[in-house]
N, C-alpha and C positions, 0 to 999 in steps of 0.2 A: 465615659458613660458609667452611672452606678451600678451596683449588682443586682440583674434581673434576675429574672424566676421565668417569667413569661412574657411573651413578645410576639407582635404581628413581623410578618414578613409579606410583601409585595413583591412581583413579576410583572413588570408593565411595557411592551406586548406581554402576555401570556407566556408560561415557563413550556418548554418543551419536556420528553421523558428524561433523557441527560440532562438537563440543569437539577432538575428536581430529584434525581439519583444522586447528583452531588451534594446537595443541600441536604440530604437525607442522611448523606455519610456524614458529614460536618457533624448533625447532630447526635447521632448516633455514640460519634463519638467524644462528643462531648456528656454524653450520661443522659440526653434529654429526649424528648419525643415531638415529633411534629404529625399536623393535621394538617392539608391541604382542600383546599377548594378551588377550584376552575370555572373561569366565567368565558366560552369561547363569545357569548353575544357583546359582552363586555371589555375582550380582548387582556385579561388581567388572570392572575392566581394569584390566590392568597395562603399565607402557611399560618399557624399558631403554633410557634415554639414553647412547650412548656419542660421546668428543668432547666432551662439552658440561662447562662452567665453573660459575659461581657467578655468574655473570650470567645466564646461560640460566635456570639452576636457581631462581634467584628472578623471572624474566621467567614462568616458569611457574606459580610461583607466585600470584605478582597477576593475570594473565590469566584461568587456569584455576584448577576446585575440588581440582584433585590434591595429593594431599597428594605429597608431594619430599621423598625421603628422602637422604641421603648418601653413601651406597653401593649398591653392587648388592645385591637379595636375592633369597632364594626363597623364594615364597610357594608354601605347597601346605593344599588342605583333605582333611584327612583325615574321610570319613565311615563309622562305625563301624556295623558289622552290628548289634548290640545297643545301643539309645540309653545303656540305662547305661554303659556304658565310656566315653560322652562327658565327663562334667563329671573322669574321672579323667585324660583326658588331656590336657584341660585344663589340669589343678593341674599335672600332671609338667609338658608346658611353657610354665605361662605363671607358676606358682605361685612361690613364694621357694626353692626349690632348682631353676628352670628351667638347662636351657643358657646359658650366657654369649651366645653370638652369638644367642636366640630375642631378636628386638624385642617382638615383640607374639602373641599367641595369643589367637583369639576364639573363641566360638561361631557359628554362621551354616547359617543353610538346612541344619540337622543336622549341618554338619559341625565337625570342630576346624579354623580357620584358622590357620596357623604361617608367621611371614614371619621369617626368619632370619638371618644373614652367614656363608655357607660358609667365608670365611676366617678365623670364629672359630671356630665347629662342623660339622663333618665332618655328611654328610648320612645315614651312619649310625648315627651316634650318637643324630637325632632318631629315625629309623625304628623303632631297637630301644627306645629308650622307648616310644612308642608302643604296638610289640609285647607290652610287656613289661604294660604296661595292659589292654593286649584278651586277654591270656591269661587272666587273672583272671574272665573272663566267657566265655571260651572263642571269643570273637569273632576276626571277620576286619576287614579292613579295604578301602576303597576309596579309593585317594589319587587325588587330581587335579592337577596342577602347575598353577598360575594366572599366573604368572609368567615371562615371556621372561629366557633365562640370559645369561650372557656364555659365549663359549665355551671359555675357560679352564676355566670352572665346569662344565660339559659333559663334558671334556675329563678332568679326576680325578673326576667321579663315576665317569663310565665305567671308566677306570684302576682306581679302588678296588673298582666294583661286580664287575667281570672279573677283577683281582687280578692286573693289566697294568700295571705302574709305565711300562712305555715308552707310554704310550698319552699324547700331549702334543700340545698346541695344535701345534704344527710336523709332527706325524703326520697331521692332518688334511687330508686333499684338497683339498676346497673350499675351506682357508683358504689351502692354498700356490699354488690357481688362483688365487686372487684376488689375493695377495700379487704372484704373478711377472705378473700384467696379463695373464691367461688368457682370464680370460671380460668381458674389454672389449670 
């Protein structure tokens, strides 16, 4: 593995408080910072290691049952008002013409799970497939984000979503508090 910065971590069942006490140590000491999310309807936790190496990233690996992925992602389970429109959206992204940035697509506790790389595929690009699946059945949908972001990736969804190209990591509040040693 090359030298990461930042990287998604998964729990699949879901991490308990000792697993993720562990994985917290790991990072710790490894100089980095994690963010957690928990999906109990999803049965899954997700981490976002930022700072951490390819030391860490494989310390967590032999430690822990998380699977350690390379980069950051977005994991989201989209669950469809009509079951049929499930196994369609599926094939859209998980099938042989998926998005290039979709890693994995599953089914799970009803839903489609789709864990992605925003900096391969833009996050409306997966949305409107989606849509474009559940028209076909006249369906709606119910997304759930599973996954803790970077905020970079926070930062252009919002931009894209609001159609705000100034909307940028350095526009952020909270990030320029912290940055200038605000909320020390």
């Amino acid at each position: 593995m090359s030298t990461m910065s930042t990287f998604s971590l998964c729990f699949q069942p879901e991490a308990d408080d000792a697993l993720l006490a562990e994985a917290d140590a790991i990072v710790r000491r490894a100089g980095a910072r994690v963010a957690w999310q928990n999906s109990s309807a999803c049965k899954r936790t997700y981490g976002l290691v930022e700072g951490g190496d390819a030391a860490c990233a494989a310390a967590l690996r032999e430690a822990t049952r998380a699977a350690v992925l390379d980069r950051p992602v977005i994991a989201l389970a989209i669950f469809p008002s009509v079951a049929e429109a499930l196994p369609r959206i599926l094939d859209a992204l998980g099938g042989p013409g998926r998005p290039a940035g979709v890693l994995t697509c599953e089914s799970a506790q009803g839903a489609a799970i789709v864990e992605w790389d925003l900096d391969v595929t833009a996050y409306d690009v997966v949305l409107r497939l989606v849509d474009i699946e559940l028209d076909r059945f006249r369906a709606r949908r119910v997304s759930a984000l599973l996954s803790p972001l970077p905020l970079a990736w926070w930062a252009r969804i919002a931009a894209a979503g609001l159609h705000s190209p100034d909307i940028t990591v350095q526009r952020v509040l909270e990030e320029q508090l912290e940055v200038h040693g605000v909320l020390d």
